[in-house]
Every structure is written in structure tokens, then in C-alpha cells.
C-alpha positions in Angstrom: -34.2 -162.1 -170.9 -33.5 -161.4 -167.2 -30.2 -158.8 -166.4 -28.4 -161.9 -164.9 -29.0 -163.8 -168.2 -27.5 -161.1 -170.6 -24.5 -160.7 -168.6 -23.7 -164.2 -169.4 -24.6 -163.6 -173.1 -22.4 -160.6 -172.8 -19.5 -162.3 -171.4 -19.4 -165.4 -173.7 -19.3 -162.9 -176.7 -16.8 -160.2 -175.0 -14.6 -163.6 -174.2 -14.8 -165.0 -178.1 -14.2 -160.9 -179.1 -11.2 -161.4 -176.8 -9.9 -164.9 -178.4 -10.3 -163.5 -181.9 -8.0 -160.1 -181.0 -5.5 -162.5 -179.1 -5.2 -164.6 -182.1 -5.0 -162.0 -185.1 -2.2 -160.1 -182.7 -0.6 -163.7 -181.7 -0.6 -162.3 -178.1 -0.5 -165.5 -176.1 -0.2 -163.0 -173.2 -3.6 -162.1 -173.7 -5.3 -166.1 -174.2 -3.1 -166.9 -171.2 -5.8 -164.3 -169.2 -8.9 -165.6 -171.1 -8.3 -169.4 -170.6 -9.1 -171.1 -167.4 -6.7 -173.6 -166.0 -8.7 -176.4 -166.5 -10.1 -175.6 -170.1 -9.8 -177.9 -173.3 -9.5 -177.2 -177.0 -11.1 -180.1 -179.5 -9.2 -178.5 -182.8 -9.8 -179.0 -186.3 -6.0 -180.4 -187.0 -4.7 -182.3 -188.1 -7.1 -183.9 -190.9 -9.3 -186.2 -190.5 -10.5 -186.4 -186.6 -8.2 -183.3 -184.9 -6.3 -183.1 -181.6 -7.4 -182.5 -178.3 -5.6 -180.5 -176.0 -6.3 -180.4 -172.1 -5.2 -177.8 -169.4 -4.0 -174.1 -170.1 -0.1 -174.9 -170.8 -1.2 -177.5 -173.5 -3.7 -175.3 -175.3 -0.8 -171.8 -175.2 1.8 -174.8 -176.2 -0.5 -175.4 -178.9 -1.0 -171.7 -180.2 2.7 -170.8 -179.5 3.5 -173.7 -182.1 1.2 -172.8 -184.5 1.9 -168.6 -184.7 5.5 -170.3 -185.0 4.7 -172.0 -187.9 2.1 -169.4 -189.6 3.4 -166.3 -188.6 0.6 -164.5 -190.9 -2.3 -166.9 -189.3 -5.6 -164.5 -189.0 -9.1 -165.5 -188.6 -12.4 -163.0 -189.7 -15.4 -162.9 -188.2 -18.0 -163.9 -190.4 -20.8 -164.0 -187.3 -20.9 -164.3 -183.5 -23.8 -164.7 -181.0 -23.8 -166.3 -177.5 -26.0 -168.1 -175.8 -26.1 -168.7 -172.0 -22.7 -169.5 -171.4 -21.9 -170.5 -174.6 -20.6 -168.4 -177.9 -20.6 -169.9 -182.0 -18.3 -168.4 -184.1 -18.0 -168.4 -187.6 -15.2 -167.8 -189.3 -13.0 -167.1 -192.4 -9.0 -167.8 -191.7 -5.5 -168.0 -193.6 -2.5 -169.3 -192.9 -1.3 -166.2 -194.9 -2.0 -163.3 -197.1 -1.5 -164.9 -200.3 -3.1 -168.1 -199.9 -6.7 -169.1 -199.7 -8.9 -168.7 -196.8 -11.4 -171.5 -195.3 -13.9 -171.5 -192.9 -14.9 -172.8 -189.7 -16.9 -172.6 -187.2 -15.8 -172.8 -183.4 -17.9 -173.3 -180.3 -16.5 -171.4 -176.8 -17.7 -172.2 -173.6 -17.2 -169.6 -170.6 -17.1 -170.6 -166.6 -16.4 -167.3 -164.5 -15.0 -165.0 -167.5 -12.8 -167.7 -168.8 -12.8 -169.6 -171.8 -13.2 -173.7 -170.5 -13.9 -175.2 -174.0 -13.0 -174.2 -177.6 -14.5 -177.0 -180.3 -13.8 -175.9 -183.6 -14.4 -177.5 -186.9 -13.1 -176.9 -190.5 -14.1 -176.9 -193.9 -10.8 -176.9 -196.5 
């Protein structure tokens, strides 16, 4: 893989490492500098088909309301890898400590060391 290649590896899975640490600490601070201004977010809820959400405000709207709501939200890593500019996650998350996790799986696209795209899907 050429030098130029892995960087973009790199930075797709340094960006998702990002998004993971943002949203264990709710630090919407911290998405605010990993999201682009144009980016979207296809999300899991709410059951069946999800919501998408389109531009920067929407998407930190979005995760302000939802730390609101789950004030103990976390989400595991259970793998990562990146590919070109892309990144798959798979996770393990709870709304909080006492009840059940599920999983998921998200898909981040990166543009220019931001996050443009988040697609995640859910299994309850």
C-alpha cells in the first residue's frame, strides 16, 4: 500500500477513534471538530427505517438530544479497520449500566480529516 494510501487508512480510523471518545465522554465540543459542515448521519432510530440528519448543527442537535436523554449512553469497540477513506465499526452500546447492550455496526466516511458520513445500523 503506497505512504499516501495509509495516511488515508490512518485518518479514517484516527477520526472513528475520535467519534467513539467524543461519544463515551458526551463531548459535543469534540464531534463539533471532527464533523465537516456538510456531513450527514443515516441513524439506526427510531425503529423501523431511522432518521437522517443533514449538515453539522442537525447531526450535534441530534447527539445533544440524545446524551440528554441517556445520560449513561456508551458504545464498545468490538472491531475497527478503515479502508481508503472509509472506516466500519462494530460495536456494543447501552443506554445505561444496568440495562442490556446491543450491537451495531456503523460506516464513517472521512473528506479532509472530517467525518462527511456516519451510516449506522442496529440490531436490538
Amino acid at each position: 500500500m503506497s505512504p499516501v494510501r495509509m495516511a488515508k487508512v490512518e485518518a479514517a480510523t484516527r477520526l472513528a477513534i475520535q467519534m467513539i471518545e467524543s461519544f463515551n465522554h458526551h463531548n459535543i465540543d469534540m464531534m463539533s471538530k471532527i464533523f465537516s459542515d456538510d456531513m450527514t448521519q443515516d441513524d439506526f432510530s427510531p425503529f423501523p427505517s431511522g432518521e437522517t440528519y443533514t449538515g453539522k448543527s442537525d447531526v450535534l442537535k441530534y447527539y445533544e438530544s440524545l446524551f440528554q436523554k441517556y445520560p449513561d449512553a456508551s458504545l464498545e469497540t468490538e472491531e475497527l479497520f478503515g479502508y481508503g477513506n472509509r472506516c466500519v465499526l462494530r460495536w456494543k452500546q447501552r443506554w445505561h449500566p444496568e440495562e442490556p447492550s446491543f450491537r451495531g455496526l456503523t460506516i464513517l466516511s472521512v473528506r479532509d480529516d472530517k467525518i462527511i458520513e456516519i451510516i449506522s445500523y442496529a440490531k436490538h
